[in-house]
Biopython code that builds the backbone (N, CA, C, O; Angstrom):
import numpy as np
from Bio.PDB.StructureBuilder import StructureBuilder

atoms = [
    (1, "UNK", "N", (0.845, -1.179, 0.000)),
    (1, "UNK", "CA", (0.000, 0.000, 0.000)),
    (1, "UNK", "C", (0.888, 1.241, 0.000)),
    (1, "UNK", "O", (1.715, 1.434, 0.892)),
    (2, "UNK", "N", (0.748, 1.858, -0.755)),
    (2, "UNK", "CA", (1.305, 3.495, -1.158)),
    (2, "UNK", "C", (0.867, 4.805, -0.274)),
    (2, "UNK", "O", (-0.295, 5.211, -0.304)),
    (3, "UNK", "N", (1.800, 5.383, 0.451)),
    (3, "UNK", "CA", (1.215, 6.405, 1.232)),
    (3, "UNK", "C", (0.445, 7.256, 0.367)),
    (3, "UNK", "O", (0.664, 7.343, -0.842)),
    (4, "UNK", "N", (-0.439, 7.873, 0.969)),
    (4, "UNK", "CA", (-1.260, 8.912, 0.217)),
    (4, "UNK", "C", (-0.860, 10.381, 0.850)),
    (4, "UNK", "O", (-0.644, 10.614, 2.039)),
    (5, "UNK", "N", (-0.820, 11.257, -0.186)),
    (5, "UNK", "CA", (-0.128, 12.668, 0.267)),
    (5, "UNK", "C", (-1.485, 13.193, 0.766)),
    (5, "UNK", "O", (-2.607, 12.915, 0.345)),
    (6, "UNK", "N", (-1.134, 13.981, 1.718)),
    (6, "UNK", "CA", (-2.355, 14.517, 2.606)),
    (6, "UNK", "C", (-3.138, 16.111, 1.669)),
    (6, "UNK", "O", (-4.126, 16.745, 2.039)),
    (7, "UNK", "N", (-2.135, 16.408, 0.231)),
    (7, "UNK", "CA", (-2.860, 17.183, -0.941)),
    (7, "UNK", "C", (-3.993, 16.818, -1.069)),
    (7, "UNK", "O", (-5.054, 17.428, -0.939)),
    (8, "UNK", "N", (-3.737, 15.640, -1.372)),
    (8, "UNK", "CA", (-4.909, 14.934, -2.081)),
    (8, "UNK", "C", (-6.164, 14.099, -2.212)),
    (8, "UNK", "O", (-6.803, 13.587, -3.132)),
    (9, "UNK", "N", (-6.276, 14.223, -0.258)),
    (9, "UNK", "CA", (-7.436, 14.071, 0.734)),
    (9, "UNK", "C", (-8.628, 14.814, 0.448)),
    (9, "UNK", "O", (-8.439, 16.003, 0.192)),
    (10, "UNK", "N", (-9.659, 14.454, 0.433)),
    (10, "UNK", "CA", (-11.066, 15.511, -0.128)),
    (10, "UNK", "C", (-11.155, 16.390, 0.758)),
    (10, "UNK", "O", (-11.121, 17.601, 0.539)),
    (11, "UNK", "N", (-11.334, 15.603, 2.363)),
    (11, "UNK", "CA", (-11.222, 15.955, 3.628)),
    (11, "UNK", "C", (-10.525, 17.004, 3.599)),
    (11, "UNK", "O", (-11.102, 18.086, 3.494)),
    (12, "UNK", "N", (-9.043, 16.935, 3.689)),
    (12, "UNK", "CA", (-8.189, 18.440, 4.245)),
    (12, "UNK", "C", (-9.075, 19.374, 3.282)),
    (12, "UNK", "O", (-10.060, 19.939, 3.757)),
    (13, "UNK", "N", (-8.730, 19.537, 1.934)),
    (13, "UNK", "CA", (-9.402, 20.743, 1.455)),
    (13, "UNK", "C", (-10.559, 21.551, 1.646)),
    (13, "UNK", "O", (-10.616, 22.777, 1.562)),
    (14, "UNK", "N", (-11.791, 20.478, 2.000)),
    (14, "UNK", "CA", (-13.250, 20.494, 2.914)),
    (14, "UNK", "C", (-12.884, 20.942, 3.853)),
    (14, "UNK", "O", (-13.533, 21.847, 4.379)),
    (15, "UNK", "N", (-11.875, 20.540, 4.333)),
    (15, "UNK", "CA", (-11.517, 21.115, 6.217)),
    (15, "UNK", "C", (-11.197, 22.869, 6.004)),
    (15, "UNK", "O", (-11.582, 23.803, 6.707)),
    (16, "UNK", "N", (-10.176, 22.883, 4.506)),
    (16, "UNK", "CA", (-9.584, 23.918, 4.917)),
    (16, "UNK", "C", (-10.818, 25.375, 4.670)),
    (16, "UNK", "O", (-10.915, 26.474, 5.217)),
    (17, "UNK", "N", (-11.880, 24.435, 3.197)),
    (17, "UNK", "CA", (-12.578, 25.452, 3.004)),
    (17, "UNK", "C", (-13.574, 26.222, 4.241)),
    (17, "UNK", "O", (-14.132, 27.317, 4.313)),
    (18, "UNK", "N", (-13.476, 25.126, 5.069)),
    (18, "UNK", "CA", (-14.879, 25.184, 6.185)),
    (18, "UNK", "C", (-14.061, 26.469, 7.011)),
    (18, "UNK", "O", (-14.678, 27.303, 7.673)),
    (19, "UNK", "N", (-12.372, 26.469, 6.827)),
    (19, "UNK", "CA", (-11.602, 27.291, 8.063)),
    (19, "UNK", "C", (-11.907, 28.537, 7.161)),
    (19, "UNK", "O", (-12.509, 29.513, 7.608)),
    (20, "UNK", "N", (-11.664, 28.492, 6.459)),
    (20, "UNK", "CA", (-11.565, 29.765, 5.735)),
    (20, "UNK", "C", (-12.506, 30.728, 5.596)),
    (20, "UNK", "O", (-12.292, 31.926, 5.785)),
    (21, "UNK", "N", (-13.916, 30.081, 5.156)),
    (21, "UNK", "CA", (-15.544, 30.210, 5.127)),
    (21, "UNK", "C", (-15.498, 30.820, 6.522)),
    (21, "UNK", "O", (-16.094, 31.891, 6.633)),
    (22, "UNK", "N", (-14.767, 30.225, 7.850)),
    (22, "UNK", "CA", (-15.486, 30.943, 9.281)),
    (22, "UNK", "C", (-14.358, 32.118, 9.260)),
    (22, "UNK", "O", (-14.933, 33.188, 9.462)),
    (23, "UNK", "N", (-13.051, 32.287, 9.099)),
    (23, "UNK", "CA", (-12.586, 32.958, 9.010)),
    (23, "UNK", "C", (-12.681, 34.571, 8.279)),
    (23, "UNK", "O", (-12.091, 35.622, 8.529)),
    (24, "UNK", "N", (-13.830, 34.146, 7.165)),
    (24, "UNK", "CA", (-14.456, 35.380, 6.886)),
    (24, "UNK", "C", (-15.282, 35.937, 7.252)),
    (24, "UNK", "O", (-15.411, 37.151, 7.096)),
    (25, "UNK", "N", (-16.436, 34.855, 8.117)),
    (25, "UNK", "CA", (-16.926, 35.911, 9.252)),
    (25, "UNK", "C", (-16.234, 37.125, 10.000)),
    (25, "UNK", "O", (-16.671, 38.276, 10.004)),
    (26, "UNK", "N", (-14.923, 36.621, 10.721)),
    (26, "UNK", "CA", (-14.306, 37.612, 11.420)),
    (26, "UNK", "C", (-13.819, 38.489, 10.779)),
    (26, "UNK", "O", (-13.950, 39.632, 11.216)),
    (27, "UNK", "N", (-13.171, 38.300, 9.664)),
    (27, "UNK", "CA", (-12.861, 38.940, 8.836)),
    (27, "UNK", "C", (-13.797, 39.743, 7.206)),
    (27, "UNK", "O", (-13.459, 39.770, 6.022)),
    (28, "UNK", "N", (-14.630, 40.111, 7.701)),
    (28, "UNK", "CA", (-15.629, 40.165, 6.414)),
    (28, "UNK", "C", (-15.088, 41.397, 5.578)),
    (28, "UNK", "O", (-14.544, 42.415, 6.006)),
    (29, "UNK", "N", (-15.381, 41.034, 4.260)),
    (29, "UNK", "CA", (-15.060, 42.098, 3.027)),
    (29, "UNK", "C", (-14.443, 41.009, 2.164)),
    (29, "UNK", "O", (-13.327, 40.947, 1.649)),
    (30, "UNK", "N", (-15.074, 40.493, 2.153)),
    (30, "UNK", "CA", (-14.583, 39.011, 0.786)),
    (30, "UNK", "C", (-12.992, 38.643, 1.029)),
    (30, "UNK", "O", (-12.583, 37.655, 0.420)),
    (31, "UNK", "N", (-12.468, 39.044, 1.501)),
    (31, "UNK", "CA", (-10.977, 38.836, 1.907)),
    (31, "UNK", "C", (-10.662, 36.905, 1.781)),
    (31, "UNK", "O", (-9.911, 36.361, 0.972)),
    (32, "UNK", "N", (-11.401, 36.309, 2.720)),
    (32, "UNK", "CA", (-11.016, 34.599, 2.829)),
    (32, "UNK", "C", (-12.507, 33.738, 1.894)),
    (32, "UNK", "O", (-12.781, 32.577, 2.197)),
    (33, "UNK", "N", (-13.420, 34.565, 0.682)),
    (33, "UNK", "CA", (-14.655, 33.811, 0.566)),
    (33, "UNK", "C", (-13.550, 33.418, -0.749)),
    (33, "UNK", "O", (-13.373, 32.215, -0.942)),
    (34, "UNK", "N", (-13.056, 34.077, -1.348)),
    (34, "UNK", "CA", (-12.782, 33.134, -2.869)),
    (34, "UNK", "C", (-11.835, 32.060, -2.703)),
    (34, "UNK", "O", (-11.697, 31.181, -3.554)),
    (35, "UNK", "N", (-11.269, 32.102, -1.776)),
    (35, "UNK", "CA", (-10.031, 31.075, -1.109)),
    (35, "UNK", "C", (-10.893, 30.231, -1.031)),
    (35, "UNK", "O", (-10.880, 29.317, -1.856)),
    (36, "UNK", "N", (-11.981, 30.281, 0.061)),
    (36, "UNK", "CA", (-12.877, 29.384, 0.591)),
    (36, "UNK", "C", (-13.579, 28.644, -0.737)),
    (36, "UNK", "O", (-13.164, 27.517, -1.011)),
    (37, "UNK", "N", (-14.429, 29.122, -1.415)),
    (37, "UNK", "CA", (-14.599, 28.717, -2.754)),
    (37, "UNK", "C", (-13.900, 27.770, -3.195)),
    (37, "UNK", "O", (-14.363, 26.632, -3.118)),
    (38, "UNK", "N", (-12.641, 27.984, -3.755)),
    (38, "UNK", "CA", (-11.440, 27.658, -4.058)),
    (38, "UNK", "C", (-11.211, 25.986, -4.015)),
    (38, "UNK", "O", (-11.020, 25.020, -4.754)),
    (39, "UNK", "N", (-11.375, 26.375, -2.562)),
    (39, "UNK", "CA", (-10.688, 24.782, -1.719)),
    (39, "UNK", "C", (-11.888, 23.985, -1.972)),
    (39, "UNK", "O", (-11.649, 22.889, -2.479)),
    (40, "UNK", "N", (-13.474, 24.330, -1.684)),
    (40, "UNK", "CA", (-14.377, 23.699, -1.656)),
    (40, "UNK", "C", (-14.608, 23.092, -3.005)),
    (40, "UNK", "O", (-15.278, 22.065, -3.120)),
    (41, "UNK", "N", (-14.009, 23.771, -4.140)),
    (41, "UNK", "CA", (-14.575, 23.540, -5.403)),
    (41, "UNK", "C", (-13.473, 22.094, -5.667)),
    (41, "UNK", "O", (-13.753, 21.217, -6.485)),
    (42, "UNK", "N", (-12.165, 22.074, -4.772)),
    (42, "UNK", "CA", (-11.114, 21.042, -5.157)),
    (42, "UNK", "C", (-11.550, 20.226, -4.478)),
    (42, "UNK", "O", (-11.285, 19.083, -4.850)),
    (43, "UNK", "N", (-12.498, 20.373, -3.050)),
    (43, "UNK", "CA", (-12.749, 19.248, -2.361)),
    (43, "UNK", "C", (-14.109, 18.510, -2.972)),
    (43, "UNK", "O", (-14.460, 17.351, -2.748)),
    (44, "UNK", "N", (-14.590, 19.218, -3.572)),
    (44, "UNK", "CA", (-15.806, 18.329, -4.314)),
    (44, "UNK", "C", (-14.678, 17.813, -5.889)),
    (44, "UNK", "O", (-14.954, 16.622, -5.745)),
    (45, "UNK", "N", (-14.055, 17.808, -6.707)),
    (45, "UNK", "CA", (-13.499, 17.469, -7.305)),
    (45, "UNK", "C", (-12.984, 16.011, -6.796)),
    (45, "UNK", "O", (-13.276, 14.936, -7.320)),
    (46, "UNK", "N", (-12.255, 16.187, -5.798)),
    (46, "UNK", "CA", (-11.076, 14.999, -5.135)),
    (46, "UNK", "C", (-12.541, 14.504, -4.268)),
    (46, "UNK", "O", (-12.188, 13.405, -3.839)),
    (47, "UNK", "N", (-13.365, 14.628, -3.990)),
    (47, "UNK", "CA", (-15.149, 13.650, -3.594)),
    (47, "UNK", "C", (-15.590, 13.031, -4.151)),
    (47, "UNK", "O", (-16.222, 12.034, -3.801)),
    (48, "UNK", "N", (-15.328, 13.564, -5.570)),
    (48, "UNK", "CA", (-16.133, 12.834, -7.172)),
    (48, "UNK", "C", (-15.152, 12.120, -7.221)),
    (48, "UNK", "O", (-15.256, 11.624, -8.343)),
    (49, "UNK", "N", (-13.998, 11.603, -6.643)),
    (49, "UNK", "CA", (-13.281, 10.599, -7.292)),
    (49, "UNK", "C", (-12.582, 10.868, -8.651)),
    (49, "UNK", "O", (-12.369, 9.821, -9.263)),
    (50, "UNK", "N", (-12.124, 12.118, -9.358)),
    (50, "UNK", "CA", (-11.567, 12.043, -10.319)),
    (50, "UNK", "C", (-10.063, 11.605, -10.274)),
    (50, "UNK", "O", (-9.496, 11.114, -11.249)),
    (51, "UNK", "N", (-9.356, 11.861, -8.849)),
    (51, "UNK", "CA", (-8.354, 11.357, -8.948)),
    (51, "UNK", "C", (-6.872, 11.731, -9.758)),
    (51, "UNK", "O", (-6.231, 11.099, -10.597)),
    (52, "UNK", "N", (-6.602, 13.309, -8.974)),
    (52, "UNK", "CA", (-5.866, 14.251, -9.350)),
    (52, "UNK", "C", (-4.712, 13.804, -8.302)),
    (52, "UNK", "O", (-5.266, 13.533, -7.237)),
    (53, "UNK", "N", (-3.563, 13.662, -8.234)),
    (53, "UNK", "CA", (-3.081, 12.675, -7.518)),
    (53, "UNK", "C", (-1.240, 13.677, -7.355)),
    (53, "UNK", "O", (-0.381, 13.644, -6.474)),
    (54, "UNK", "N", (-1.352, 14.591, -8.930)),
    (54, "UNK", "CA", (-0.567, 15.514, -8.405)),
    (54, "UNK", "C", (-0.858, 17.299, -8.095)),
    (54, "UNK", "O", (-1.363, 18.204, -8.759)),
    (55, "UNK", "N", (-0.104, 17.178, -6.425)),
    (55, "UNK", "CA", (-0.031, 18.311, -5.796)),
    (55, "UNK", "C", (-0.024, 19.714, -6.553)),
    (55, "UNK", "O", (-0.368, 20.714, -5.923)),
    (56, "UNK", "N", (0.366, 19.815, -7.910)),
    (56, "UNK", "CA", (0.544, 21.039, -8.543)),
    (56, "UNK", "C", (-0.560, 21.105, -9.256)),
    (56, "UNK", "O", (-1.009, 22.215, -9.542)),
    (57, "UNK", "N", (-1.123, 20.086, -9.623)),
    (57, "UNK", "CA", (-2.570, 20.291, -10.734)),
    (57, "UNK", "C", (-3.600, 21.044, -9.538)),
    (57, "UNK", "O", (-4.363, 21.970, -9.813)),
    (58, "UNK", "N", (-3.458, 20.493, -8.280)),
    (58, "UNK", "CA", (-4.933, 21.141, -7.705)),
    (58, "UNK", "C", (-4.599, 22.261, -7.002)),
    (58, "UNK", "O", (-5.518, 23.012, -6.675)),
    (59, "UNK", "N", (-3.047, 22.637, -6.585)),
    (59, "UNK", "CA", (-2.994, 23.972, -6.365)),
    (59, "UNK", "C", (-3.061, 25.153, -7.219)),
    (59, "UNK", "O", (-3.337, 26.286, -6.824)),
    (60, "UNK", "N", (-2.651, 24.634, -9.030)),
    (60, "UNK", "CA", (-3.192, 25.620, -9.942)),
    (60, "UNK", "C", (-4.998, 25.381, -9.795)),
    (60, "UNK", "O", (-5.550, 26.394, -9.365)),
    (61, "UNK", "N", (-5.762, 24.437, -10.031)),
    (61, "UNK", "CA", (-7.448, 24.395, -9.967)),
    (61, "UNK", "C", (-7.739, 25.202, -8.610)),
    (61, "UNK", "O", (-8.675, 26.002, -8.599)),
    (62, "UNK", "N", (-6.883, 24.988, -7.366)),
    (62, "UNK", "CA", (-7.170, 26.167, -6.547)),
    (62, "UNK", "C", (-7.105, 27.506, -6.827)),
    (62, "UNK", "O", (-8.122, 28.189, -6.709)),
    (63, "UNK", "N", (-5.973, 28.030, -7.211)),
    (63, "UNK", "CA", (-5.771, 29.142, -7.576)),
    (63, "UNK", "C", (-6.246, 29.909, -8.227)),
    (63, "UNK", "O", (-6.376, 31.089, -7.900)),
    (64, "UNK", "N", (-6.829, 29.130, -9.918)),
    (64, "UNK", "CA", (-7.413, 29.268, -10.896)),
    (64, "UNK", "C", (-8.962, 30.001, -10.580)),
    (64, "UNK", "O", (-9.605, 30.932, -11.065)),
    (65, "UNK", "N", (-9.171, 28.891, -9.348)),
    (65, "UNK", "CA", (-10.986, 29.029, -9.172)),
    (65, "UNK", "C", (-11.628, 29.921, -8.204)),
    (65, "UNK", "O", (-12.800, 30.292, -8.137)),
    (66, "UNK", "N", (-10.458, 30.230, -7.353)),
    (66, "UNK", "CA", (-10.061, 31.419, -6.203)),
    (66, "UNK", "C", (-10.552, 32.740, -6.896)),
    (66, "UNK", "O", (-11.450, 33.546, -6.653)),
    (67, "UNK", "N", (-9.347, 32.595, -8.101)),
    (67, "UNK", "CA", (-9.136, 34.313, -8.787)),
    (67, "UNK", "C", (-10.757, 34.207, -9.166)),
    (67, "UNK", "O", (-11.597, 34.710, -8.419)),
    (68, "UNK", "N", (-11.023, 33.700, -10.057)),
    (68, "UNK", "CA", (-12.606, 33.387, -10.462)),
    (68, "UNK", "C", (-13.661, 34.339, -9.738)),
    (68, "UNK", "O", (-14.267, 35.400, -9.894)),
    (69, "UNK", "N", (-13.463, 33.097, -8.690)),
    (69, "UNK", "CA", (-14.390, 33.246, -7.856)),
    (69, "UNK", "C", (-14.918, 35.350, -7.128)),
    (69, "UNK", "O", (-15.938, 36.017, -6.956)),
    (70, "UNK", "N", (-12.840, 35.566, -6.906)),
    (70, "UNK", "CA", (-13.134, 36.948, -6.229)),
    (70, "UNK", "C", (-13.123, 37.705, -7.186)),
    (70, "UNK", "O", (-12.964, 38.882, -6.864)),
    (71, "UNK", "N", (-13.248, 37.474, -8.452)),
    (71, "UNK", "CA", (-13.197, 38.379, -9.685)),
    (71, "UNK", "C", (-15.057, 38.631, -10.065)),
    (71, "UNK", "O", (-15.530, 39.743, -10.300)),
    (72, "UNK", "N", (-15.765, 37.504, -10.048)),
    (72, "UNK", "CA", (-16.941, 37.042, -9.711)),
    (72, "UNK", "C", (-17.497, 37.764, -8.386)),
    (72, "UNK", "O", (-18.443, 38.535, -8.545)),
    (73, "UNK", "N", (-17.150, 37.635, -7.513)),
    (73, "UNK", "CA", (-17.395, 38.480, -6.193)),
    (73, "UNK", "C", (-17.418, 39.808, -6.604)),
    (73, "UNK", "O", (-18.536, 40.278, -6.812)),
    (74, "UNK", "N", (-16.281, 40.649, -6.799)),
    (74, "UNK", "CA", (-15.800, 41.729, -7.110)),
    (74, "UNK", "C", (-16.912, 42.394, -8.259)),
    (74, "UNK", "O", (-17.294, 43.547, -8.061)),
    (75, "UNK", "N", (-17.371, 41.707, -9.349)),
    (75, "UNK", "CA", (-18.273, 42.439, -10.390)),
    (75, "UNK", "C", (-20.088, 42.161, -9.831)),
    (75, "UNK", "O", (-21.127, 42.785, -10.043)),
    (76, "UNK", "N", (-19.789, 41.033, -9.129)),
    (76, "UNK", "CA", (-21.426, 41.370, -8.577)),
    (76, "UNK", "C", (-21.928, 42.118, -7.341)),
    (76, "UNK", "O", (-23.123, 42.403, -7.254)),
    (77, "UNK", "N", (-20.929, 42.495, -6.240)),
    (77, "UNK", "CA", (-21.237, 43.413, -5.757)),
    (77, "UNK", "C", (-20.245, 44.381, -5.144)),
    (77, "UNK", "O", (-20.126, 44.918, -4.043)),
    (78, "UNK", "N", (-19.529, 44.394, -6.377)),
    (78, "UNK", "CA", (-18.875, 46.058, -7.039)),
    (78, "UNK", "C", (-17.991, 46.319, -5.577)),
    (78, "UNK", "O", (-17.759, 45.658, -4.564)),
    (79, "UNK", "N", (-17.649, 47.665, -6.087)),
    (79, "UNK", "CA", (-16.638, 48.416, -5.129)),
    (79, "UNK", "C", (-17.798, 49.421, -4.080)),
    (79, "UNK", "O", (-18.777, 49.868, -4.678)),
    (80, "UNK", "N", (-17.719, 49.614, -3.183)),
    (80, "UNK", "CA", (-18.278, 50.645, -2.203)),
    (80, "UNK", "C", (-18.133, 51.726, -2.309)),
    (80, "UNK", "O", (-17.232, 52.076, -1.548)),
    (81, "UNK", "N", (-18.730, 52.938, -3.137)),
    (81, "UNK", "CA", (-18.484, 54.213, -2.816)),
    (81, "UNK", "C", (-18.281, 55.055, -1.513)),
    (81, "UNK", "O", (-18.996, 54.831, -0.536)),
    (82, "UNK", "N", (-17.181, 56.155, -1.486)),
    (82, "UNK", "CA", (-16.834, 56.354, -0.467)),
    (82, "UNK", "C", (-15.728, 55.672, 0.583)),
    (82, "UNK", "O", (-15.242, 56.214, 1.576)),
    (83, "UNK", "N", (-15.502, 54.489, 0.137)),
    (83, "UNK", "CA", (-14.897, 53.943, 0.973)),
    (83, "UNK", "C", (-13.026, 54.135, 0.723)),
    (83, "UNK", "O", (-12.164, 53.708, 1.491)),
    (84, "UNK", "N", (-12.975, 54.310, 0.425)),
    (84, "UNK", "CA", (-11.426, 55.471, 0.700)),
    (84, "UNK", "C", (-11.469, 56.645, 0.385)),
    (84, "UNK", "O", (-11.775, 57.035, -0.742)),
    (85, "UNK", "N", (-11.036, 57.686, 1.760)),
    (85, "UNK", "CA", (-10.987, 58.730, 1.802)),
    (85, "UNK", "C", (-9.974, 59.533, 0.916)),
    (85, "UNK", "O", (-8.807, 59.141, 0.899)),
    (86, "UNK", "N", (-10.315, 60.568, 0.218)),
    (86, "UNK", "CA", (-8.592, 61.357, -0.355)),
    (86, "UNK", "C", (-8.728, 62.762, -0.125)),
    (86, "UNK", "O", (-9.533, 63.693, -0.168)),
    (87, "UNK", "N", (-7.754, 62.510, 0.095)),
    (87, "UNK", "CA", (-7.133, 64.689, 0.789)),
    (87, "UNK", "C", (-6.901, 65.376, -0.367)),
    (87, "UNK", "O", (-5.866, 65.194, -1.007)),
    (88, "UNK", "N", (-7.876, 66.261, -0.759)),
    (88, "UNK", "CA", (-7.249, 67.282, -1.431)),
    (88, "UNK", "C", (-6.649, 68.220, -0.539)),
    (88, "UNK", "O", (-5.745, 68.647, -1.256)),
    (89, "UNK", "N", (-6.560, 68.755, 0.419)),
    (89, "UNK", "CA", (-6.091, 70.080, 1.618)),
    (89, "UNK", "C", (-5.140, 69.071, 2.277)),
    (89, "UNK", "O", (-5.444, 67.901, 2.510)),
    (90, "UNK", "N", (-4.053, 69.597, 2.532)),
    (90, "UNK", "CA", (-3.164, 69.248, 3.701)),
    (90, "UNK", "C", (-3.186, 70.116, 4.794)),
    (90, "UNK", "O", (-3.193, 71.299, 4.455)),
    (91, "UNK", "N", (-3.199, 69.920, 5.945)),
    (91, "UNK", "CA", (-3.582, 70.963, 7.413)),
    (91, "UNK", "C", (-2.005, 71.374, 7.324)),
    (91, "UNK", "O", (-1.841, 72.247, 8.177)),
    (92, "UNK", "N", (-0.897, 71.137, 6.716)),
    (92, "UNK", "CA", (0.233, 72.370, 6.579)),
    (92, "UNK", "C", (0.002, 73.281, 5.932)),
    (92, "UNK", "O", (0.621, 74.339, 6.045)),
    (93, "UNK", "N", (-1.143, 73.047, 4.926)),
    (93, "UNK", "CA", (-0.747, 73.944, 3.667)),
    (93, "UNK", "C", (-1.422, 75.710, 4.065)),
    (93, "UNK", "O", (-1.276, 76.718, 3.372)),
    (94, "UNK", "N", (-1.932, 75.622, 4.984)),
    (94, "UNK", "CA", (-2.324, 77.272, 5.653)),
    (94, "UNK", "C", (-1.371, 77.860, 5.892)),
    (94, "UNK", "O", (-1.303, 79.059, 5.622)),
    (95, "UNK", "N", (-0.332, 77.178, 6.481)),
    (95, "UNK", "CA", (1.049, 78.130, 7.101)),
    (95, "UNK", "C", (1.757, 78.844, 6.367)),
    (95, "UNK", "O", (2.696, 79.480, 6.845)),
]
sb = StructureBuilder()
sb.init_structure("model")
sb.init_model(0)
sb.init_chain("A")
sb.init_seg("    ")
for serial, (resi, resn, name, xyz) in enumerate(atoms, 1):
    if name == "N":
        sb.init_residue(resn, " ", resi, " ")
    sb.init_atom(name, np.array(xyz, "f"), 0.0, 1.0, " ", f" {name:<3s}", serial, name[0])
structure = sb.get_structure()
């Protein structure tokens, strides 16, 4: 029997998406949801049994489905107006 790399467990990735998913609670502003995405979309992949077996194929399908995902995020509910401030006046510039 052949060790199995712990990549390529359905489980860890499920695990990691579930950390990530709560982690954006605390952290909210889409920051950890496309990650989360990401992992979940590799852990249903490696569930279905397709049987991706090297470590670099599913960290590009992670990566790949991440950007996606927060690019996807990003155009459906847009940027926040207002939400960075800019100085035209500097409080030196009176002196």
């Amino acid at each position: 029997m052949t060790p199995v790399a712990i990549w390529t467990l359905w489980w860890v990735w499920g695990l990691g998406a579930v950390a990530l998913l709560v982690l954006e609670v605390f952290a909210p502003g889409f920051l950890f949801l496309g990650f989360g995405v990401g992992a979940a979309v590799v852990a249903g992949l490696l569930g279905l049994g397709l049987g991706f077996d090297n470590p670099a194929i599913l960290a590009l399908i992670f990566a790949v489905v991440s950007m996606a995902a927060w690019f996807a995020m990003r155009s459906i509910f847009g940027v926040r107006q207002g939400q960075v401030k800019v100085w035209d006046k500097d409080i030196n510039d009176d002196v």
